[in-house]
C-alpha positions, 0 to 999 in steps of 0.5 A: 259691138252693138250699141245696146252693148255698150250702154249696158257696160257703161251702166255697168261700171257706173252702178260699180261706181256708186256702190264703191262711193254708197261703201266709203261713205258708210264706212269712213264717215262713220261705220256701220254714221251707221257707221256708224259715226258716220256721213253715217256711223256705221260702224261706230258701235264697234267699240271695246267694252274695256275701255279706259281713261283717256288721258292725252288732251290731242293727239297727232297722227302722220298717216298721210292724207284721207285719214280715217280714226277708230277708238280701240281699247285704250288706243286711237288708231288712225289710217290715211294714205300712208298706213296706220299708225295707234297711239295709247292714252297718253298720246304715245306712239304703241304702232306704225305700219307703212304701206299706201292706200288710196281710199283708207278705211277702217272698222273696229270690234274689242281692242283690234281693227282691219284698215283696207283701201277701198277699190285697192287691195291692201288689208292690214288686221291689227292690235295696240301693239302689232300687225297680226295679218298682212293681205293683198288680194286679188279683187278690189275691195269694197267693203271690210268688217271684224268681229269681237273674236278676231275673225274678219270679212272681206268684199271684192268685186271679181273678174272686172264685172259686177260679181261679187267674193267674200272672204272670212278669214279667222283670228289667224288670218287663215281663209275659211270660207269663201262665197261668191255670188254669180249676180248682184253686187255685194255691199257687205258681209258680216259674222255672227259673235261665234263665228258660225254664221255670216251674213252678206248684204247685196244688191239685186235687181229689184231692191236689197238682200241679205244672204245667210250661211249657218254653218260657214266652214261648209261650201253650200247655197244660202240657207236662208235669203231675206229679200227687201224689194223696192228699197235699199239697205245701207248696213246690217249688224249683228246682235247678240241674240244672233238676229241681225240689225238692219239698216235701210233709207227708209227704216231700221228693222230686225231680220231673225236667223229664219229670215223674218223681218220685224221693222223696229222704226219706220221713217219714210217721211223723213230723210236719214242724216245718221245713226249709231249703236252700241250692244241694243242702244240705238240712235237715229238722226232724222232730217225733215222735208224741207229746207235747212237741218231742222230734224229729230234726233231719237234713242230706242232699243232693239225691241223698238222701245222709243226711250227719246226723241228731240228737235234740232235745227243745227247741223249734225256732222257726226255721232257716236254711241257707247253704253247708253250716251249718245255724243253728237257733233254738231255744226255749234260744237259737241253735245253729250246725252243720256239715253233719254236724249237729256244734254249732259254738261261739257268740261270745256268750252266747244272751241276746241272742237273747231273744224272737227268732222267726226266724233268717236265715243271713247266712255260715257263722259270722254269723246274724241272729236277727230279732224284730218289732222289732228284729234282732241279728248273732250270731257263731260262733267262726270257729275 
């Protein structure tokens, strides 16, 4: 074997490497922050819009190690190394699933939720009260997401190279389409609110590209490809409308079901610390070039109206979104806002946020602020 072979498969292998770290990050330090929160928070705006009053002031999980939290309903679902477990508002245990994960993580869309052990195989679909799909797939996994309806997604890297499979599975956990890509390794897949379009992010030689396939219970070709070359998209969303959110290192801009691309805010001055949504409310942090934290922190809607825009000097560990309020973890403790980024005061004093990594929006006064062992309710003033 020749030695320009095998530089090719080590690169190979570490280019697999990166995008399996680019992937845990994304989702477990805060869904699509962006990711939500977190890290980015990606997938942070996946939060049930029945939400409800949390009662318990902290929680305690017993998941094992890793752990990774999701607010769902009225529920708080934790996964680690050890399964999932969901307790109700009142602290009280409604499910316990063991199984063994090595890189857990989880994505949540109205009241239910998919844990998946990223590099593994185990996937477990789940509500409040009860596992409805239990899957070991044959792939490593990279990346997993759920819509509203129930139906979910999963990425797997195949045959030990860099092609990727996505899977999309209905509310029943039955298989309904499957697309593989011979070249470019897919990062993520997501499915449009009725279930008949799904979009898949994936890497290419010369940049990113998002695939779209209308009509997903039909074997076909992409019908329509969205190139972005010479930058990397880190998540795409959907909204309601059927067009997609997306998120580069760059930029945050809007791609239609055609493949037109409209950039919403472009911040390539700046470096991007995180990012939350919630329905058309978004927000970003941006660090400035330089030396310590000092950034901006900003809301805008999907139609790029800016609605406000701050300075901070402080750290920002994690934020997440709901309606319109943005709650944000900061290195000093937690900040409420309202959409024009106005601070709302708290109910308590920020101590008891000490050693918290992550915040998870549970209502427009109520956060849950969330550390590897335990998670703690903080309120705002509803006044």
């Amino acid at each position: 074997m020749s030695g320009n072979d095998n530089t090719k498969k080590k690169t190979r292998r570490l280019l697999f490497l990166l995008i399996l770290v680019i992937a845990f990050v994304l989702i477990t330090a805060a869904a699509i922050y962006l990711i939500f929160g977190s890290g980015f928070s990606q997938l942070t705006g996946l939060f049930s819009s029945r939400t409800t009053s949390i009662t318990a002031n902290e929680f305690s999980f017993e998941v094992g190690r890793d752990r990774s939290f999701s607010h769902m309903g009225g529920s708080l679902a934790a996964v680690g190394t050890l399964g999932v477990q969901v307790l109700d508002a009142a602290g009280r245990e409604t499910l316990r699933d063991s199984f063994r994960m090595s890189q857990p993580a989880i994505a949540s869309s109205a009241g239910r939720s998919i844990a998946f052990d990223i590099g593994g195989s185990s996937v477990r679909v789940f509500n409040e009260e009860q596992i409805t799909t239990s899957i070991e797939t044959e792939g490593a996994i990279v990346s997993a997401s759920i819509n509203r309806n129930g139906w979910f997604c999963v990425v797997t890297q195949e045959g030990g190279g860099l092609r990727g499979s996505t899977s999309v599975y209905n509310n029943l956990g039955a298989v309904v389409y499957r697309v593989n890509l011979g070249s470019g390794f897919i990062l993520s897949a997501q499915l449009s609110h009725d279930n008949r379009s799904l979009a898949v992010l994936n890497l290419t030689d010369t940049g990113s590209r998002i695939n779209f396939y209308h009509g997903i219970d039909e074997d076909k070709d992409p019908d329509v490809l969205f190139d972005f070359r010479g930058g990397l998209i880190i998540d795409i969303m959907y909204l309601s409308n059927g067009d997609i959110l997306a998120v580069s290192t760059d930029s945050l801009f809007i791609v239609s079901r055609a493949g037109d691309g409209k950039t919403l805010y472009s911040f390539a001055d700046n470096r991007l610390g995180g990012y939350a949504r919630y329905n058309d409310f978004i927000a970003l942090h941006l660090y400035d070039h330089g030396i310590g934290f000092r950034g901006r922190l900003i809301t805008l809607l999907s139609d790029g109206t800016i609605l406000g825009e701050i300075v901070t000097d402080r750290e920002v560990i994690s934020m997440s979104a709901i309606d319109r309020t943005l709650i944000v973890l900061k290195s000093d403790g937690l900040v409420f806002y309202n959409e024009i980024l106005e601070e709302l005061p708290l109910s308590v004093n920020n101590n008891h946020v000490a050693g918290a990594t992550r915040v998870l929006a549970a209502s427009n006064n109520v956060a849950i602020a969330t550390s590897d062992n335990s998670a703690v309710v903080i309120r705002a003033n509803a006044g």
